[in-house]
N, C-alpha and C positions, 0 to 999 in steps of 0.2 A: 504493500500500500504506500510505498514511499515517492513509486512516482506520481508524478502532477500532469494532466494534460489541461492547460489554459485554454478557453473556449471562445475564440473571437468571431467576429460576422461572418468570417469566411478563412478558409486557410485549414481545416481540418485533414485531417491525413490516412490512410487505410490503417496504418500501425497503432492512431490516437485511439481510431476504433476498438484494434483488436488488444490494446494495450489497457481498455474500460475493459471489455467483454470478458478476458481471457486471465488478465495477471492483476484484478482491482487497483486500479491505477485512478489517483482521484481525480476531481474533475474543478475546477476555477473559472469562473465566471467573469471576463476581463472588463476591463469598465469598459469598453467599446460594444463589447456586446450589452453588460447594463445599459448603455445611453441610448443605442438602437431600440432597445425594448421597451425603454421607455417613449421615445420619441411614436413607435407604434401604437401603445396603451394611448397615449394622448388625441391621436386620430378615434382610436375607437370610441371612446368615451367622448367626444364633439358628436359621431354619428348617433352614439345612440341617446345621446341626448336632443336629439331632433326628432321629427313627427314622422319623417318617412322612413318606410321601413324597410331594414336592410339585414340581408339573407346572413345567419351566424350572428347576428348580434341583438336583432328584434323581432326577429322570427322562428318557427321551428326548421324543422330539420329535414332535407330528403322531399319525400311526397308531400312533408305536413308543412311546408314552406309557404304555405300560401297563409298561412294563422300570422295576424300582426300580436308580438305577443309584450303585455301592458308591463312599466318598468317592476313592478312589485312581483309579478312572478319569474324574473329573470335569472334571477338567481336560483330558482327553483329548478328552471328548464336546464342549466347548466350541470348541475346535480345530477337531475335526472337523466339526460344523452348518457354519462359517464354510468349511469346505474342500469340504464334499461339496456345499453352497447357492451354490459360485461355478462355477455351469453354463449363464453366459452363451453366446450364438451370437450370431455379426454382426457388422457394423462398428460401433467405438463412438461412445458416445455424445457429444454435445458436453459440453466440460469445464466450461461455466457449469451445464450440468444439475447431473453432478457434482457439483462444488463444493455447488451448492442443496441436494442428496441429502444430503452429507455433513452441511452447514451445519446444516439442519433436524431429521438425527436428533442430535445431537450437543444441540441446542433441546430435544429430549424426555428426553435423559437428564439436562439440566441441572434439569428440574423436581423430579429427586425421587422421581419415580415410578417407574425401572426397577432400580434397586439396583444400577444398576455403578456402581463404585468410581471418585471423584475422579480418579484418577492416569490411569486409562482415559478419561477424557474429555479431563485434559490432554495425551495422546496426539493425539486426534483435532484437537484445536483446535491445536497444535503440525504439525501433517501438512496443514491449512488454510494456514495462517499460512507455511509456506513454500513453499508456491505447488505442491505434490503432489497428484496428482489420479489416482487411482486408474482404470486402464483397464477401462470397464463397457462388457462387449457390447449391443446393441442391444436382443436377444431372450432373454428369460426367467421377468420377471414375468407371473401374472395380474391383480395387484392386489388380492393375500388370500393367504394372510397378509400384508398390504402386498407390497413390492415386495421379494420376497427377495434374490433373486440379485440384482438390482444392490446394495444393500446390501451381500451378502454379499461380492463382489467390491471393496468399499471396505474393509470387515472385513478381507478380506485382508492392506491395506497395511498395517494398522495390527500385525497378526503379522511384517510382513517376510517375507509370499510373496507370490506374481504378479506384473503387471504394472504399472507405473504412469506415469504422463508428469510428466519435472520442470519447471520453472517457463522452462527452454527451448525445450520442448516436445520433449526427447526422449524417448522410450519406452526404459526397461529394466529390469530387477529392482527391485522395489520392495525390496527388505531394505539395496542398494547406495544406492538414494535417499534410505532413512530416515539410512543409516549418513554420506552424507555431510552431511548435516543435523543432524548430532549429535542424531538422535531416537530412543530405543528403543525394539524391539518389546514389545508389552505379551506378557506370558504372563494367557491369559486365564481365571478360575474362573467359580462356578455362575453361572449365568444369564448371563453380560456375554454371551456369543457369539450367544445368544438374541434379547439384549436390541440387538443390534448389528444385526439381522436384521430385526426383527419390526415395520415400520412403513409408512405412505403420503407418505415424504421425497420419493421420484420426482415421485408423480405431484401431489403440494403443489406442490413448488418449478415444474413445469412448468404448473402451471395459476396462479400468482403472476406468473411471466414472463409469460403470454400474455395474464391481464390488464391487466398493463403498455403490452403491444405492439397489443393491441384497441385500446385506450382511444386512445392516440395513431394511429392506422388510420381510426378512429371519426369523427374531428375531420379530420382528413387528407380522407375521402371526404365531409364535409359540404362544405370547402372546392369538391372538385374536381367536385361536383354544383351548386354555386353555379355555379362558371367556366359549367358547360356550360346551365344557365340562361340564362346572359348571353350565348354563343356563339350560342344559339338565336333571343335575342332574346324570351323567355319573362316571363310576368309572375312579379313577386314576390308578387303581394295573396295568393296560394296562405298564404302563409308567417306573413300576419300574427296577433299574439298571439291575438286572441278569436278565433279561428278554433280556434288549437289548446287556448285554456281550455273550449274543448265537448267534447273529449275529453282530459283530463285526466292522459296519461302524463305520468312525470316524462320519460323519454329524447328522448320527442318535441316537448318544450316546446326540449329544451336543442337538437337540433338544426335546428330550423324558428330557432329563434338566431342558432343559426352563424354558417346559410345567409345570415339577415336581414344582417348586419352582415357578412358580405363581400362582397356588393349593394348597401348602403348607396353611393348617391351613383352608379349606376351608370348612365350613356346610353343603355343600352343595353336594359334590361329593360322591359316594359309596350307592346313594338310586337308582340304577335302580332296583333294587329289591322290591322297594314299589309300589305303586299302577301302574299298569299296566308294571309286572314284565318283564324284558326281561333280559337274559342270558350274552350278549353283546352289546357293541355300535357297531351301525353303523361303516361301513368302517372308512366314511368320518371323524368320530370321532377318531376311535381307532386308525386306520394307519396313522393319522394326521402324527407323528415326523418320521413314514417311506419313506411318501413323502417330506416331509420338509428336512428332511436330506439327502434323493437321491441327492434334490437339492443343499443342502450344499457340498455335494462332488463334484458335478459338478461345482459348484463354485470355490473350490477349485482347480482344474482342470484347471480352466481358468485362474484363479489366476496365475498361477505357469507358465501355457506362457504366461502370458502379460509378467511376470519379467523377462521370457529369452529372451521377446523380447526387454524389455528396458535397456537389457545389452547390447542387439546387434548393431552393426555398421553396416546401412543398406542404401545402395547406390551401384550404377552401373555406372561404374566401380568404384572400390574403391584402394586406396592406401595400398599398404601393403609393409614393409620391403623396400621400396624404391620405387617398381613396380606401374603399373597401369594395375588392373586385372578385368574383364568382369565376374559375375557372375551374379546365377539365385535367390539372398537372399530376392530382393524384392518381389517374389510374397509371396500374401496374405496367401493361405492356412490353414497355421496354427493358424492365427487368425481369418480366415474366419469359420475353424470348431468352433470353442469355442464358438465364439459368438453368431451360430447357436443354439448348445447345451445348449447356458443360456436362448434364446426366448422360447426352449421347454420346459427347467426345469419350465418357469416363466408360462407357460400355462397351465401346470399339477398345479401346486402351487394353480394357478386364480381356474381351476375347481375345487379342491377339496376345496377348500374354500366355492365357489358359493353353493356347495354340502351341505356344512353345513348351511351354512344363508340361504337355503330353509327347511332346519329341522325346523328350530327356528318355522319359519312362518305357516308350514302345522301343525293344533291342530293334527291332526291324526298322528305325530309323533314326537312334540313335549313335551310330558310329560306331559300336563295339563294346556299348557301358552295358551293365548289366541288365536285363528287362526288371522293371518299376524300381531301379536302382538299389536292391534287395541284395543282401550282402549274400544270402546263399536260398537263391531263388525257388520257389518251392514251398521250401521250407517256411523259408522268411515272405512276406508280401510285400516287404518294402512301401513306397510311398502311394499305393495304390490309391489308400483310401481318401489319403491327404489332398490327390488331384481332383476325389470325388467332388470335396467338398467346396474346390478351385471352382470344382464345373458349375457349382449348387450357385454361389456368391457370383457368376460371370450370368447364371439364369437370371438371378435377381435385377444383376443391373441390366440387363436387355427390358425385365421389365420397369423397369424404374426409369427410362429411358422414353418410354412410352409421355408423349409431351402433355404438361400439365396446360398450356397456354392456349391450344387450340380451342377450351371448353368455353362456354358460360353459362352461366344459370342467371335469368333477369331475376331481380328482387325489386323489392322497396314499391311497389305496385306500378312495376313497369318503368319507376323511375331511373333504378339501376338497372340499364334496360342492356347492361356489354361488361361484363367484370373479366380482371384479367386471371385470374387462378394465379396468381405469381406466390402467394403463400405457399400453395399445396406444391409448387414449381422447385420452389427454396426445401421445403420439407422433403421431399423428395432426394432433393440434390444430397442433403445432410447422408443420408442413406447412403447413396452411392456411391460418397467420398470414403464411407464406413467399408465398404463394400470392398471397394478399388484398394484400398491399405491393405486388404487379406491378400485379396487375389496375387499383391504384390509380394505381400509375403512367404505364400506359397511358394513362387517362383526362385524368391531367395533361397528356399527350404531347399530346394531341389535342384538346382544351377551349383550352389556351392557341397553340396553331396559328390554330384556329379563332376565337379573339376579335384575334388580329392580321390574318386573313384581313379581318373586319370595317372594316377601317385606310378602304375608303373612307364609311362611315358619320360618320367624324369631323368630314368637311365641314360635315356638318348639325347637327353640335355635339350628336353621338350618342360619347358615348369611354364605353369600360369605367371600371369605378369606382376606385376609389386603390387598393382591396385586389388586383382582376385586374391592374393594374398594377405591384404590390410582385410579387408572384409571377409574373410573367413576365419581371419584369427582375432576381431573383434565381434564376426559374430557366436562363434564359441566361447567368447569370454562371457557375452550377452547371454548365454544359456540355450544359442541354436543349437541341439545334438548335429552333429559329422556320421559320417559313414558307418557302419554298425548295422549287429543285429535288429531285430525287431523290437521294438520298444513302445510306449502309449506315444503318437505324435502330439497331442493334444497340447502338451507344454513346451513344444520345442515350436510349436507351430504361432502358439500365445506370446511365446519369446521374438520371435522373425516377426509377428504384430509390431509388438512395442520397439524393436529395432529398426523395424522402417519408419514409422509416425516420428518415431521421437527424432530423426535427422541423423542418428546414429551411423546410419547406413552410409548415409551422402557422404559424412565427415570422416567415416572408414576408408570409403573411395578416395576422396581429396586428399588423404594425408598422404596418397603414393600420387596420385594425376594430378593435382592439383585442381583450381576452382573448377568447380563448373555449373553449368548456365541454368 
C-alpha cells in the first residue's frame, strides 16, 4: 500500500490501473482534478436550479425521462437509481476487477466532466485506499448504458448499504465497514447517482488486465514453441529475419525473435535431415511466430482502445463548456469488439500449441523420443493424460471464443433498444487468459521432458542451447518433475501453472537470450 497513484484530469496510465487493481496502490486526488470537479458541480447546480428540465439532473432515468422531477425529491431519485440498478445475480466478482471498476470511474469523474461534487469522489478514493471493495454479482450488465449494476452495486458502499469485503477479506455491511474506517456515507444530489452508474469501468479495467496477462502469455508461448522446436530437432532457418521482412507484421517480426534467441546456440536444431528425413516442420512448428504474432497484432489492437478509452470522459449526460449534454459515449462496442478478438487470438494461440504437445507425445512423429514421453512405455503412460486435459482447456477456449459482441437483448422498454454485451465479452476473456496459462503450461511440461529425453544426443556434442537449459533447471527448481517414471502429474502440472503466470519462465529464458519482446 505504499505506493501512490495521483489522479489528475487526464494523464492516467494502464500500470496506474493495474497498480489500484492488483498491488493496492492508493489513490490522491490532485487539486487539478478537485478544481475540474468543482468547476463541473457549479454548472450543474445553475441547471438544476432553473425551471427547465434537464435529463440526469431533473429528470428520471432511461424510458422514465420524460417525468420532470420537483427539487425535494431529488435527492431521493439519486438514492434510488443507485438502489433499484444494484440487481446483480451470481457469484462475485474478483476484487482486483472491483477495485479496476471503482478505480476507473472515480478517473472519469476526476476529469470534470460529470458534475459530482469533490467531496463524493473523496469518498470513493477514501473507500479505495482502505482496502473496501464492494461485493459485485457476476451477472447484470449488458455493457450500455456501460456497466450498471456493477457500478451501481459499488455506489452502494459508498451510501453505506449492501454488501462489501474489508481488507481481511470479510464480507459484511458495508455502512459497519465505512463506519469503522472513519468514512462517511455520502448523501447523494442531482446527477452524482447517475453519474456513479453511467460508465464502461468493468469492462476497461478487465480488458487492461488481460492485456497485461496476453502480453506476458504471448512471450511465454514463443518461449515454449522454441523448447519444442529443439525437442523435435526442427530447423530454425524457418525463423530467420529476411524471411519474415517479406511479410512485414510488426507481431511476427517480434516473435520469429523470440523464438531466434532462445535457439541461439542450440545442438540440437537443423537435424531434421537425419534419420527419418523430412523437408519441413510441421505447421504447428514452422508457422509457430505467424500465429503468435497474428496475435501480437491483435493485441496490439486492443491495446490502442483501451488507451483511447482511458482518455475518454464517459458519462451521460456529461458537462461540457458549461452545458449538460445527452450523449451515446457509453455504449460498449468498441471495447466489446477487442475483447472478442483477444478470446479468438487466445484460442488459435491454445490450439496451435495443443498441436505441438501432441507431436512430442505420438513416437510416429516425434523424431525418435519415446511414445507419450513414458520412461518405459507400456508400463508407464507417460504424459498421456496430461495432453488430455491440454485438449479439455484448448475445447474450452474455442468455446469461449464464440463472440460475446454480436448479441443484444433490447431493454428498458425498447429504450435500450442495441446493448453491447462487452461485460459478458470481458468475463469471458478472464476465462480464456485462465485457460491459455494451462494450455501453456502443458507445453512447458512436455517440451522440457522431451529435450532431457534427448540426454543421449549429447555424446555427439548435440546439447540444447543455454536458454532450454536456464528453463529446465529453473523449472525443476520450480517443482516441474523431469523425465521419470510415472508419477500423479497433477502437481508438476500446478507447478509449470504458477511458472509461467508468474514470469518465471520469461526470466529463465532471458537470463541465457536475453530481452525479449
Amino acid at each position: 500500500m505504499s505506493m501512490q497513484i495521483v489522479l489528475r484530469p487526464a494523464g492516467t496510465t494502464f500500470d496506474d490501473v493495474i497498480s489500484v487493481a492488483r498491488s493496492g496502490a492508493r489513490v490522491i486526488l490532485s487539486d487539478e482534478a478537485l478544481t475540474a470537479m468543482a468547476a463541473a458541480r457549479r454548472a450543474v447546480e445553475g441547471l438544476a436550479a432553473a425551471p427547465e428540465p434537464v435529463y440526469g439532473v431533473s429528470t428520471g432515468f432511461g424510458a422514465l425521462a420524460v417525468r420532470h422531477i420537483d427539487p425535494g425529491l431529488r435527492e431521493r431519485l439519486q438514492r434510488n437509481i443507485v438502489r433499484s440498478h444494484a440487481a446483480g445475480m451470481g457469484p462475485c466478482v474478483e476484487r482486483e476487477v472491483v477495485r479496476a471498476l471503482m478505480f476507473l470511474r472515480l478517473r472519469t469523474i476526476a476529469t470534470g466532466h460529470t458534475g459530482v461534487r469533490p467531496e463524493v469522489a473523496a469518498t470513493l478514493a477514501a473507500v479505495l485506499n482502505a482496502g473496501i471493495t464492494p461485493v459485485v454479482p457476476e451477472y447484470g450488465s449488458l455493457g450500455c448504458s456501460g456497466d450498471l449494476a456493477p457500478l451501481a452495486h459499488c455506489a452502494l458502499t459508498l451510501i453505506g448499504e449492501g454488501e462489501a469485503e474489508g481488507p481481511d477479506g470479510a464480507t459484511g455491511p458495508a455502512g459497519a465497514l465505512l463506519a469503522a474506517h472513519g468514512i462517511e456515507p455520502v448523501a447523494l444530489r442531482e446527477k452524482e447517482g447517475l453519474a456513479l452508474l453511467n460508465g464502461t469501468d468493468g469492462m476497461l479495467g478487465m480488458l487492461i488486465m488481460a492485456c497485461a496477462d496476453f502480453g506476458r502469455l504471448l512471450t511465454a508461448a514463443d518461449i515454449t514453441a522454441a523448447l519444442t522446436l529443439e525437442a523435435l530437432l526442427g530447423t530454425d532457418r524457418v525463423l530467420a529475419p529476411g524471411l519474415h521482412a517479406l511479410r512485414p507484421h510488426p507481431g511476427l517480426a517480434v516473435s520469429a525473435g523470440n523464438m531466434r534467441r532462445v535457439l541461439a546456440g542450440s545442438g540440437l536444431t537443423g537435424h531434421h535431415q537425419d534419420s527419418a528425413p523430412r523437408v519441413q516442420d510441421a505447421y504447428s512448428v514452422r508457422c509457430a511466430p505467424q500465429v503468435a504474432g497474428a496475435a501480437r497484432d491483435t493485441l496490439a489492437h486492443a491495446r490502442t482502445v483501451a488507451e483511447r478509452e482511458l482518455a475518454a470522459a464517459v458519462d451521460n449526460p456529461v458537462v461540457l463548456d458549461g452545458r449538460v449534454e445527452s450523449n451515446g459515449n457509453f455504449h460498449g462496442a468498441p471495447l466489446g469488439y477487442v475483447l472478442d478478438f483477444l478470446a479468438i487470438a487466445a484460442a488459435d494461440l491454445g490450439s496451435i500449441t495443443e498441436r505441438r504437445t501432441d507431436r512430442l507425445l505420438d513416437r510416429n512423429r516425434s523424431h525418435g523420443l519415446p511414445p507419450f514421453l513414458a520412461e518405459d512405455a507400456g508400463v508407464d503412460s507417460g504424459l498421456m493424460i496430461a495432453h488430455y486435459t491440454q485438449a479439455a482447456l484448448v475445447g474450452e477456449l474455442k468455446r469461449l471464443a464464440v463472440p460475446a459482441s454480436v448479441d443484444s437483448v433490447p431493454t428498458s422498454a425498447m429504450q435500450e433498444d442495441h446493448v453491447s454485451m462487452g461485460w459478458s465479452a470481458a468475463r469471458k476473456l478472464r476465462a480464456a487468459m485462465d485457460a491459455l496459462g494451462r494450455v501453456v503450461a502443458v507445453e512447458l511440461y512436455a517440451a522440457t521432458r522431451a529435450i532431457e529425453l534427448r540426454a543421449g544426443l549429447a555424446e555427439q556434442g548435440l546439447r540444447p542451447g543455454p536458454a532450454a537449459r536456464a528453463v529446465i533447471e529453473a523449472a525443476r527448481a520450480a517443482g516441474v518433475a523431469g523425465a521419470g517414471p510415472d508419477r500423479r502429474p497433477a502437481p508438476d502440472l500446478a507447478a509449470a501453472e504458477r511458472f509461467v503466470r508468474s514470469g518465471d519462465l520469461v526470466r529463465a529464458a532471458e537470463s541465457a537470450a536475453g530481452p525479449l519482446g
